[in-house]
N, C-alpha and C positions, 0 to 999 in steps of 0.2 A: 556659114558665113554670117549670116544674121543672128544668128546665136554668139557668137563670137564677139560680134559688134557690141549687142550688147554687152553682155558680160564687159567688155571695155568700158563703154558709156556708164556703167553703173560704179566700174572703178574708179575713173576719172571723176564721177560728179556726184559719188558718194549718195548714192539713192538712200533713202532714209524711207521708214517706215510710213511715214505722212506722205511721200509722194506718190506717183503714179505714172507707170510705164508702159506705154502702147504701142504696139509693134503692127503697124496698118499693112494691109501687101493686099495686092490684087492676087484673084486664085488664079487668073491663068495660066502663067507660065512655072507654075510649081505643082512639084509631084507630088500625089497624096501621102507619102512618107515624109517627104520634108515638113508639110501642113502637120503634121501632128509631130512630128521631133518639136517644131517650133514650139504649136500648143504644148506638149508637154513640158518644153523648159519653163514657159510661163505659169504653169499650173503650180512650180516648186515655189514661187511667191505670189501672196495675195493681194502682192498690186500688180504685179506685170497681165500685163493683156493684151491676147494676141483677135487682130481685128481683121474681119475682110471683106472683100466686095467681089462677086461673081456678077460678071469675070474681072468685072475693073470699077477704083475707082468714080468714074464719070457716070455709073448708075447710082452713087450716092448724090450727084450733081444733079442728075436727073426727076430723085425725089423732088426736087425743088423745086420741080418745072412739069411735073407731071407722075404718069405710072409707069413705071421702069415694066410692070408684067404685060403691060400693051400692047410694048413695042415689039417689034418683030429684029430689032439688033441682037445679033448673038457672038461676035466678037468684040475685043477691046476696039479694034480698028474703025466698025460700026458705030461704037457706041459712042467712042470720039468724036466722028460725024453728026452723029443725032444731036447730041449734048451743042457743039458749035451750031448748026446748022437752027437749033431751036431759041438760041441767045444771041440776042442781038449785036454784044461787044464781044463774044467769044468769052471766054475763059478769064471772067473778071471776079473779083467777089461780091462786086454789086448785084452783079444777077442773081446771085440766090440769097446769100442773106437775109431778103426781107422776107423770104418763105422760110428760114431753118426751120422752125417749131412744126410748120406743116409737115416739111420732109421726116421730121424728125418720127411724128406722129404717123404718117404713111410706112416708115423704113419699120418702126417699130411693131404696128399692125401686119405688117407682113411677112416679122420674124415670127415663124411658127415653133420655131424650138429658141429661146433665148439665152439659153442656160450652154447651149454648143456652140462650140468658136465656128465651124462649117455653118454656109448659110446656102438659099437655092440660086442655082440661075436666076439672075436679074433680082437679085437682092445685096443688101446691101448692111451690114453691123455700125459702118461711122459713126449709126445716132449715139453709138451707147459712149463713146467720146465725149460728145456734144452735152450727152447726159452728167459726165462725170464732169465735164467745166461748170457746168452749172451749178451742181452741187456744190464742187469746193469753193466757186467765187458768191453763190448769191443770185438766181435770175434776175433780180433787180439791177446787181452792176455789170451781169451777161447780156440784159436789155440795154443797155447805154452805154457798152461797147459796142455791140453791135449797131446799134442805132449812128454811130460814127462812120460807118461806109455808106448810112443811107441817101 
């Protein structure tokens, strides 16, 4: 299905070689066969990339706010808890924002193989997103967009 989506989205909007396709998904509810059909459809182009967060995105949220390997959450359901329970507004983009570079620097130290789409429990690949915005805009006008939520 997600393969498929894509494949659509790339018809419909004419991906070109300058752009850049990221296909984000939490690893829980998917079987290690799907995780690599996916990785391998993106491997057939050099910008499609496939990204993930064990077990869920909210340990990328986490970064922001702390050390995802500390905690004792080991479900998405957990870690939604944790993530809410440790931000004050819930689930805003204020709250982390003004840590990205941290997270980004933590998620990234904790990637011990960076080079594989598979990452460990309570880790998390989004930085390398955040990496590639950077790149193509400038950290200078990724600092002063972001500086606009603060």
């Amino acid at each position: 299905m997600v393969i498929a989506k894509s494949k659509k989205y790339n018809q419909e909007n004419q991906i070109g070689k300058e752009d850049l396709l990221f296909i984000v998904s939490d690893k829980d509810r998917w079987k290690s066969k799907s995780l690599h059909e996916v990785n391998e459809f993106c491997s057939e182009f050099e910008n499609y990339f496939f990204i993930l967060s064990n077990p869920c995105f909210e340990v990328w949220l986490f970064y922001h706010i702390g050390n995802p390997g500390k905690e004792n959450a080991n479900t998405s359901k957990a870690w939604k808890k944790l993530v809410h329970e440790k931000t004050i507004n819930g689930f805003k983009i204020e709250n982390y924002v003004g840590n990205i570079f941290d997270a980004i620097n933590k998620a990234k130290k904790d990637d011990t193989n960076p080079n594989h789409f598979l990452t460990h429990d309570k880790h998390s690949k989004v930085y390398k997103i955040i990496e590639a915005i950077i790149e193509k805009v400038g950290e200078g006008n990724f600092r002063l967009f972001i500086n606009k939520f603060l």
